[in-house]
ZAFIPA-474654 format. One record per residue: residue in one letter; x negated, y negated, z of N, C-alpha, C in turn. Coordinates in nm, 2 decimals, always signed. Atoms other than C-alpha are relative to their C-alpha. Example, Ala and Ser with C-alpha at 12.3 -4.5 7.8 and 13.67 -1.06 7.14 Angstrom:
BEGIN
<torvex->A&n.u->-0.09&n.v->+0.12&n.w->+0.00&ca.u->-1.23&ca.v->+0.45&ca.w->+0.78&c.u->-0.09&c.v->-0.12&c.w->+0.00>
<torvex->S&n.u->+0.09&n.v->+0.11&n.w->+0.00&ca.u->-1.37&ca.v->+0.11&ca.w->+0.71&c.u->+0.08&c.v->-0.11&c.w->+0.08>
***
This chain:
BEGIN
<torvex->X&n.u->+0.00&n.v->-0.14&n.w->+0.02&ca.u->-10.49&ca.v->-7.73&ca.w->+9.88&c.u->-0.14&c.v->+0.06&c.w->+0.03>
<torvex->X&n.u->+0.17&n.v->-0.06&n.w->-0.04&ca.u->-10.90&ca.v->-7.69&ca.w->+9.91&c.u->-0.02&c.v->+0.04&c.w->+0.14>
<torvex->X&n.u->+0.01&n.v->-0.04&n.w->-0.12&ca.u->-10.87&ca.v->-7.68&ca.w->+10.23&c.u->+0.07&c.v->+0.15&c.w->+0.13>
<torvex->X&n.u->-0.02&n.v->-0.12&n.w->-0.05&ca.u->-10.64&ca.v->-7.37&ca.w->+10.29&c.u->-0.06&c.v->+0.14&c.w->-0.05>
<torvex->X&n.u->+0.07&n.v->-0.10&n.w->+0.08&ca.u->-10.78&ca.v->-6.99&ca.w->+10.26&c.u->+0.04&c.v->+0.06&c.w->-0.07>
<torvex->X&n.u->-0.09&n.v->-0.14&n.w->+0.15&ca.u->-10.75&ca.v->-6.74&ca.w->+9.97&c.u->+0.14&c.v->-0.05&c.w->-0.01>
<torvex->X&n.u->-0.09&n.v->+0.03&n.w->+0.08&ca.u->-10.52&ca.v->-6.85&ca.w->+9.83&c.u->+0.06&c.v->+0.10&c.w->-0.11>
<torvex->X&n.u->-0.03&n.v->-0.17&n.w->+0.04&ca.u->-10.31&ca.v->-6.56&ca.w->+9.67&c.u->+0.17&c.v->-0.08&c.w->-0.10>
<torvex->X&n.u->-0.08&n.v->+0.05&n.w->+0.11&ca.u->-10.06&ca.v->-6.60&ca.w->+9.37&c.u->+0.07&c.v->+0.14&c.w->+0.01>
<torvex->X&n.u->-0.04&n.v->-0.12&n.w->+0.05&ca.u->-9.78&ca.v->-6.38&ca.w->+9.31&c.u->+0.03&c.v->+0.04&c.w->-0.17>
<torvex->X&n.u->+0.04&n.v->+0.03&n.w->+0.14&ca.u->-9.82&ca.v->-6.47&ca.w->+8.92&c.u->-0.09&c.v->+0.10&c.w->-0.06>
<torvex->X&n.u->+0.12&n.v->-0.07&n.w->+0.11&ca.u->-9.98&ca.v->-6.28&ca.w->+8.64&c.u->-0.20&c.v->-0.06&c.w->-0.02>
<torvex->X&n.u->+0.15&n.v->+0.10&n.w->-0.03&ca.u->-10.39&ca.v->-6.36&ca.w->+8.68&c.u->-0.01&c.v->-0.09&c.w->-0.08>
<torvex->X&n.u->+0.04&n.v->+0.10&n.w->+0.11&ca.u->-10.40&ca.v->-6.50&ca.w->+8.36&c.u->+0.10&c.v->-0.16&c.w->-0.01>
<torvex->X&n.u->-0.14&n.v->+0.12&n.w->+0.02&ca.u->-10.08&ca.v->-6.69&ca.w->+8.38&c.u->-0.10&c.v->-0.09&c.w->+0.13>
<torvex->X&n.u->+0.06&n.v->+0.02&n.w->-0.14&ca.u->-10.27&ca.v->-6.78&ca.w->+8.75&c.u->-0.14&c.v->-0.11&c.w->-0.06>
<torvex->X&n.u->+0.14&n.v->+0.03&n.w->+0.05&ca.u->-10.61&ca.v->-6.86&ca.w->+8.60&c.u->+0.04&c.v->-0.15&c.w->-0.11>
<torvex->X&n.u->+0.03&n.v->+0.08&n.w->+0.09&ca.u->-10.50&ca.v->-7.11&ca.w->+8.31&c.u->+0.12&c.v->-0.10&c.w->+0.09>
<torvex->X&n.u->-0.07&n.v->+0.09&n.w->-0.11&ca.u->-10.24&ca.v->-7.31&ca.w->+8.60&c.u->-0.08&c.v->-0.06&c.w->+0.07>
<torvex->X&n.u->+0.08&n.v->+0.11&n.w->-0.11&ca.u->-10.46&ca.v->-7.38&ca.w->+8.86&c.u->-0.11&c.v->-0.06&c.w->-0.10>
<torvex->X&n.u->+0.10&n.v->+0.12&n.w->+0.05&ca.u->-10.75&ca.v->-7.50&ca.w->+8.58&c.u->+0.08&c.v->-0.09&c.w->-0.08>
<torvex->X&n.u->-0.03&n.v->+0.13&n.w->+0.02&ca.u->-10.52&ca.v->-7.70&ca.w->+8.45&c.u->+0.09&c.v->-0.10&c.w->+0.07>
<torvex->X&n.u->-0.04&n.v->+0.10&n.w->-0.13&ca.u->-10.38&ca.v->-7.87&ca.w->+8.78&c.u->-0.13&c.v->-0.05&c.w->-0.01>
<torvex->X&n.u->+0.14&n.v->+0.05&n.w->+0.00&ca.u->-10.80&ca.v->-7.91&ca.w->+8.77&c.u->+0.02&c.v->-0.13&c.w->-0.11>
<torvex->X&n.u->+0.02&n.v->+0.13&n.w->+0.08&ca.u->-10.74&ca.v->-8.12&ca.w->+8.48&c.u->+0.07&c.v->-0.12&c.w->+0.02>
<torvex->X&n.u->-0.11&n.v->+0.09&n.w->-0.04&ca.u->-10.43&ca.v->-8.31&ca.w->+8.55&c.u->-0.04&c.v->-0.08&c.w->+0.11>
<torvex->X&n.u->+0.02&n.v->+0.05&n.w->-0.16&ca.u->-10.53&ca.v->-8.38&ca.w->+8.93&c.u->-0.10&c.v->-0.13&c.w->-0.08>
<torvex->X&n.u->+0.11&n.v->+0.11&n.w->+0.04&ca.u->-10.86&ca.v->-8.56&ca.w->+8.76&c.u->+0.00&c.v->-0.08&c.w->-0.04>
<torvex->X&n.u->-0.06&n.v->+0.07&n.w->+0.12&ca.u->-10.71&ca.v->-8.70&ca.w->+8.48&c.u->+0.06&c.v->-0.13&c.w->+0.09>
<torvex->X&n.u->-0.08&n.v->+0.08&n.w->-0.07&ca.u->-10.46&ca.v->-8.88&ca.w->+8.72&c.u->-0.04&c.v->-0.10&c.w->+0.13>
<torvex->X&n.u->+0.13&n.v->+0.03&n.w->-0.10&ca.u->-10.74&ca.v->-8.93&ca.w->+8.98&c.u->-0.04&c.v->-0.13&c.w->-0.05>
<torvex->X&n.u->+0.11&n.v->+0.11&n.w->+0.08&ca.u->-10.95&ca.v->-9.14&ca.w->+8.76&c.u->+0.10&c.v->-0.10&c.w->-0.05>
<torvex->X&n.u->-0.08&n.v->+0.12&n.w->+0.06&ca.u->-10.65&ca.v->-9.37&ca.w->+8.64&c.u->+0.03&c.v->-0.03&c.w->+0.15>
<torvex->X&n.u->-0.02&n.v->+0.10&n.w->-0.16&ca.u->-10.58&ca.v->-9.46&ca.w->+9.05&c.u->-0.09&c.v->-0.08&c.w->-0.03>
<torvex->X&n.u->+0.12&n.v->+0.06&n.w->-0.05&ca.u->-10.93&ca.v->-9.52&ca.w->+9.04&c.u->+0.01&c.v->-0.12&c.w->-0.06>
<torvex->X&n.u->+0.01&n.v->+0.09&n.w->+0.12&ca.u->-10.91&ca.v->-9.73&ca.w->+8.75&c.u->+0.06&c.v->-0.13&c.w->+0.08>
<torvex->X&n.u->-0.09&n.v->+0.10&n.w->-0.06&ca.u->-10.61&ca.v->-9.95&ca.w->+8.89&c.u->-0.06&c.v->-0.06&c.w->+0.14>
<torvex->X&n.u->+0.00&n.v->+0.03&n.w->-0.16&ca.u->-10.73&ca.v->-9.93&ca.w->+9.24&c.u->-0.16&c.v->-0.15&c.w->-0.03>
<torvex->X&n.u->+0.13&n.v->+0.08&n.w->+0.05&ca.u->-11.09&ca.v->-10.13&ca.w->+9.07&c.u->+0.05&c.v->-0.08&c.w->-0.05>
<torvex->X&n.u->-0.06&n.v->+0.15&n.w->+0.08&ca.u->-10.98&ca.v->-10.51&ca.w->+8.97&c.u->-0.14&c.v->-0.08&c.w->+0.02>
<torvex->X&n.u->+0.11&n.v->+0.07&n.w->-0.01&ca.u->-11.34&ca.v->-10.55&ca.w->+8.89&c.u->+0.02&c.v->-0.14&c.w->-0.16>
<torvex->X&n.u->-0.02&n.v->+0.10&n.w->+0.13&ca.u->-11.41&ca.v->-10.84&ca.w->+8.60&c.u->-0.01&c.v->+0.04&c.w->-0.14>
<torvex->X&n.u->+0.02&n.v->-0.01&n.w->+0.15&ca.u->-11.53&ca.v->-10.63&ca.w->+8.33&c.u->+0.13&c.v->+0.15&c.w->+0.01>
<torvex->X&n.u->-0.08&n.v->-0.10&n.w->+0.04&ca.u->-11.27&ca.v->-10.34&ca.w->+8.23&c.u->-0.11&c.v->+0.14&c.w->-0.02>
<torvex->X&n.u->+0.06&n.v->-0.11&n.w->-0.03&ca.u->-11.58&ca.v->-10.14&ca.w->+8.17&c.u->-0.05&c.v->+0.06&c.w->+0.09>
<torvex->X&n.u->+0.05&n.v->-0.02&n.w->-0.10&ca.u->-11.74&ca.v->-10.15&ca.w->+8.48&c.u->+0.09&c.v->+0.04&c.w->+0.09>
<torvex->X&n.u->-0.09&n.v->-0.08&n.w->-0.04&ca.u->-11.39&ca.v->-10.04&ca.w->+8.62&c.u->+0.02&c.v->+0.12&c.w->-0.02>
<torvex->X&n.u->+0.00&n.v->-0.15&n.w->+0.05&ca.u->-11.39&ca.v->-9.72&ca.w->+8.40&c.u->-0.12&c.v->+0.02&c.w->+0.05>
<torvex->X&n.u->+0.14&n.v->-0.03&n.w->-0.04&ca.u->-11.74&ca.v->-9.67&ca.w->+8.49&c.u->-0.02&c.v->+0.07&c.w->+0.16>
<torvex->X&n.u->+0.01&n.v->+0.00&n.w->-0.14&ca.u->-11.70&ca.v->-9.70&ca.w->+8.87&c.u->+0.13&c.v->+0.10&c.w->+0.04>
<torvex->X&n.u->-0.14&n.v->-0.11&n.w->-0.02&ca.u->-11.34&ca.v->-9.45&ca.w->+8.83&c.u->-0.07&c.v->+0.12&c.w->-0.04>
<torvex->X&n.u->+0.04&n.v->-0.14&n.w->-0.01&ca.u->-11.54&ca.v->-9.20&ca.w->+8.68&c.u->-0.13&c.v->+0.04&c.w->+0.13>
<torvex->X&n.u->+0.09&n.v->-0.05&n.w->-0.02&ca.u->-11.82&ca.v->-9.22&ca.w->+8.88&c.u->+0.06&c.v->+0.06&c.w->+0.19>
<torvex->X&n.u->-0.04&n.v->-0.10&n.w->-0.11&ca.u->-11.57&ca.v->-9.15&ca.w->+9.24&c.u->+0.04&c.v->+0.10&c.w->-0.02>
<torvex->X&n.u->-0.13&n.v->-0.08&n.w->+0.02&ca.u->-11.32&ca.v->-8.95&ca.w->+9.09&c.u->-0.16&c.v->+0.13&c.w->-0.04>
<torvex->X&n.u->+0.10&n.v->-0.02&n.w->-0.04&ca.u->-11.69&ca.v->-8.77&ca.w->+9.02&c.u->-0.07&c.v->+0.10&c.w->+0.15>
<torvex->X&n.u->+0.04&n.v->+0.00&n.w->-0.09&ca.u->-11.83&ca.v->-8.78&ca.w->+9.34&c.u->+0.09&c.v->+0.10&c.w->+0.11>
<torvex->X&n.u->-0.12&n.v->-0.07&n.w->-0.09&ca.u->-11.46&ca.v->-8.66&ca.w->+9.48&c.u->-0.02&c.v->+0.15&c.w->-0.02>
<torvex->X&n.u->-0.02&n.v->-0.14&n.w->+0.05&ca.u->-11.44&ca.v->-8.33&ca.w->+9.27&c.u->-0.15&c.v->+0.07&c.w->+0.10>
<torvex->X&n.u->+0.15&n.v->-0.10&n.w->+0.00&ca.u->-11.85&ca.v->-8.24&ca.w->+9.38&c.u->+0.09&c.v->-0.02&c.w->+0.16>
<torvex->X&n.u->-0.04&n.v->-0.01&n.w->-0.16&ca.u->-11.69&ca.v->-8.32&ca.w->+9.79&c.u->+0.05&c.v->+0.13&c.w->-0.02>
<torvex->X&n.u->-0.08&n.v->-0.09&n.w->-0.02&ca.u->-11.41&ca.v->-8.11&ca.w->+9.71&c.u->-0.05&c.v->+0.15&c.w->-0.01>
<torvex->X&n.u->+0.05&n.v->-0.11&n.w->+0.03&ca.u->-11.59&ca.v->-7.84&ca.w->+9.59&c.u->-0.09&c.v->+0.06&c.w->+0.14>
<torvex->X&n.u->+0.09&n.v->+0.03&n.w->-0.11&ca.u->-11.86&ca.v->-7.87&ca.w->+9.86&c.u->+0.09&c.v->+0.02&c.w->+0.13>
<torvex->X&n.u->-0.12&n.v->-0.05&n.w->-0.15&ca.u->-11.52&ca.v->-7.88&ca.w->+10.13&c.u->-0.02&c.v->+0.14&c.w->+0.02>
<torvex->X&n.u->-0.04&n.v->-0.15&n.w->+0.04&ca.u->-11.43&ca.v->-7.51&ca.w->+9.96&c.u->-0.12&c.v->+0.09&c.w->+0.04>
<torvex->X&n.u->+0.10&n.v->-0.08&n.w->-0.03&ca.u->-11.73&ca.v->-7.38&ca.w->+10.03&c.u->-0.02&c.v->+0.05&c.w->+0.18>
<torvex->X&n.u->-0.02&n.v->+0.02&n.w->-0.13&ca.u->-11.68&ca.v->-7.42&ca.w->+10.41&c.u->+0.12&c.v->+0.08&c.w->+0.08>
<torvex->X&n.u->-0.14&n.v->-0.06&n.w->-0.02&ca.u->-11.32&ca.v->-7.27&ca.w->+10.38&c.u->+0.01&c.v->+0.17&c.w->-0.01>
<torvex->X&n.u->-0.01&n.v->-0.19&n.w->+0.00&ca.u->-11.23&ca.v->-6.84&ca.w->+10.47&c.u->+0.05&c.v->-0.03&c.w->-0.12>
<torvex->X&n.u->-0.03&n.v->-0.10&n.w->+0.16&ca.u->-11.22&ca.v->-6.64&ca.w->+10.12&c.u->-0.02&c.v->-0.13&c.w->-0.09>
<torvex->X&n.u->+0.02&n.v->+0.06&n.w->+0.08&ca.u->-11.28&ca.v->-6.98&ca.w->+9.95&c.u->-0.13&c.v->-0.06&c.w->-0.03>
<torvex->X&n.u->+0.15&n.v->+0.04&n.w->+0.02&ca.u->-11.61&ca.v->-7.08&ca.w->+9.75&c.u->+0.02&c.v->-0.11&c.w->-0.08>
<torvex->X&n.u->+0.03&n.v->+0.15&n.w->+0.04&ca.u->-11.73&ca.v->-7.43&ca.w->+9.58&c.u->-0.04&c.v->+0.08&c.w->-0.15>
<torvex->X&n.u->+0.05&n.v->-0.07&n.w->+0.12&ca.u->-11.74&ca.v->-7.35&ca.w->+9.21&c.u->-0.04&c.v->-0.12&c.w->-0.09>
<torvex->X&n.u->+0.03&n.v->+0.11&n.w->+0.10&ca.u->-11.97&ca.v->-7.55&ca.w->+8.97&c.u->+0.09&c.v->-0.03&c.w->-0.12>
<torvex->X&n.u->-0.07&n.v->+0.02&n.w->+0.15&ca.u->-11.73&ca.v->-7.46&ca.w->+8.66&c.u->+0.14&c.v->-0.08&c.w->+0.06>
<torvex->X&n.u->-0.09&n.v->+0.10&n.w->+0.00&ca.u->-11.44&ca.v->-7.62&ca.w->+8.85&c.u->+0.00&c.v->-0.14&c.w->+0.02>
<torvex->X&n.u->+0.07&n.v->+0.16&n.w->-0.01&ca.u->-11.64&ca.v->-7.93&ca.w->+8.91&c.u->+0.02&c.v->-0.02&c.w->-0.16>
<torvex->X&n.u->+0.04&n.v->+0.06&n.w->+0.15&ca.u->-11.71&ca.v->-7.93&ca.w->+8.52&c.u->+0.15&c.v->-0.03&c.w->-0.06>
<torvex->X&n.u->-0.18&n.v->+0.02&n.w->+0.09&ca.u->-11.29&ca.v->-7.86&ca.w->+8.45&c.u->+0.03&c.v->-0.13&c.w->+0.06>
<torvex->X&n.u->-0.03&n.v->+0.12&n.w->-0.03&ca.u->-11.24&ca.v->-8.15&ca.w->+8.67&c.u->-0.06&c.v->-0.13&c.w->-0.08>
<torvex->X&n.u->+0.06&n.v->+0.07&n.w->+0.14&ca.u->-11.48&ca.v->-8.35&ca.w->+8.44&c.u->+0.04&c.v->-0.03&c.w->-0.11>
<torvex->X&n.u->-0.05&n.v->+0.01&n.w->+0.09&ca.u->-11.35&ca.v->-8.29&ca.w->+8.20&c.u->+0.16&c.v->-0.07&c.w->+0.02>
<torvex->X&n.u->-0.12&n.v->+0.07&n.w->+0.01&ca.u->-11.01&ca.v->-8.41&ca.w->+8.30&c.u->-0.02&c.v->-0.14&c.w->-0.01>
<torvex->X&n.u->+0.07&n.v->+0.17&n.w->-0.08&ca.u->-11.22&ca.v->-8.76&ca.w->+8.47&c.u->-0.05&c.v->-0.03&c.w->-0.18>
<torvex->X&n.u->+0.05&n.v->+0.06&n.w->+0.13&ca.u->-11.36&ca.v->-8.76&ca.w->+8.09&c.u->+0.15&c.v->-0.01&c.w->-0.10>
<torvex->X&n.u->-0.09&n.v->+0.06&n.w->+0.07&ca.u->-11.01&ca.v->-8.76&ca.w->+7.91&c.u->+0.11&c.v->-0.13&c.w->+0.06>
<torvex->X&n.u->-0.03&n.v->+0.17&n.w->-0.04&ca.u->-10.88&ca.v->-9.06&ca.w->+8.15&c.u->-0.13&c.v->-0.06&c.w->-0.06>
<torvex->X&n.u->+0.06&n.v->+0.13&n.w->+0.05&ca.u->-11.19&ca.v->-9.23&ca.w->+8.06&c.u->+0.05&c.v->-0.02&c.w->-0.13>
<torvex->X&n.u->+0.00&n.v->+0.02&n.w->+0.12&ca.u->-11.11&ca.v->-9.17&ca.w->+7.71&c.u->+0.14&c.v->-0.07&c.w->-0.03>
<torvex->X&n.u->-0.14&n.v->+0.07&n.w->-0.01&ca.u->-10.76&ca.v->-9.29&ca.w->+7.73&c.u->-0.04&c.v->-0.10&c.w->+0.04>
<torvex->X&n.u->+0.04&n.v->+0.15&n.w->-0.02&ca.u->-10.85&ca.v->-9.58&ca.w->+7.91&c.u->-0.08&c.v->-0.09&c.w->-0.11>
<torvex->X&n.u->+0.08&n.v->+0.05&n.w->+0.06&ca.u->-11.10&ca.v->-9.68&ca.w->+7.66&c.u->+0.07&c.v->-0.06&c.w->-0.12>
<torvex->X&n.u->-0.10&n.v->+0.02&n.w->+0.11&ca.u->-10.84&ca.v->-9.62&ca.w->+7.36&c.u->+0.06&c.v->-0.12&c.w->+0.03>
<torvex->X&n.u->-0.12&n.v->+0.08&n.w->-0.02&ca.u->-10.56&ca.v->-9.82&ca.w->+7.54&c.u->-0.07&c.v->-0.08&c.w->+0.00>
<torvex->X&n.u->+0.02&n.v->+0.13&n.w->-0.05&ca.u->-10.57&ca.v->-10.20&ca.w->+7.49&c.u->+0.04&c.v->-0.06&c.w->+0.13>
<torvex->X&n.u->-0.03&n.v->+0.03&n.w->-0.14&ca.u->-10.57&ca.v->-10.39&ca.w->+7.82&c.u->+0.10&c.v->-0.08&c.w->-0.04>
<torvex->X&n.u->-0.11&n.v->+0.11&n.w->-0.03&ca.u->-10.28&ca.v->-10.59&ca.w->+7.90&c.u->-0.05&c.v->-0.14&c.w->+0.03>
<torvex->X&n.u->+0.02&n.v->+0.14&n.w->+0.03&ca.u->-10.25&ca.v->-10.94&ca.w->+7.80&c.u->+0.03&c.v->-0.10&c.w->+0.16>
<torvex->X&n.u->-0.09&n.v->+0.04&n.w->-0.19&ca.u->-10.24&ca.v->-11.15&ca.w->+8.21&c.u->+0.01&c.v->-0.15&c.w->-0.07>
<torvex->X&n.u->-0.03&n.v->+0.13&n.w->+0.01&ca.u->-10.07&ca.v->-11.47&ca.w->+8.20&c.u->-0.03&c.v->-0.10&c.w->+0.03>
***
């Protein structure tokens, strides 16, 4: 979606405003657990570590895309909502015990 312009809702702003930041969070959230799985490093931390630090890296691109895009700009505070999603996968991950391998 970053990559198409204006983007135009026929939704209430507010209704508008609190959807798309929380697709920001979801998207992240969901992001950072691929990352997670997709890392089959040895330590489980250094997996979470290296999930946040693309899933990260991805949101500043994406933002950085948007800025390039008609009627669309690169916003620091949606980098931070996505963070914040990348910070409640880390935290879930951290909670969950890992699975016992056979």
């Amino acid at each position: 979606m970053s990559g198409r312009p204006g983007l135009k809702s026929p939704l209430d702003p507010e209704i508008d405003f609190f959807l798309r930041k929380g697709a920001h969070l979801a998207e992240y959230f969901i992001l950072t657990l691929l990352f997670f799985r997709a890392f089959d490093l040895k330590s489980r931390r250094e997996s979470i570590f290296w999930s946040l630090i693309f899933s990260l890296l991805y949101a500043l691109g994406d933002e950085w895309h948007q800025s390039f895009v008609a009627n669309r700009v690169g916003s620091p505070a949606d980098v931070l909502i996505d963070f914040l999603g990348i910070l409640g996968a880390v935290g879930f991950l951290r909670l969950k015990k890992p699975e016992k391998s056979e």
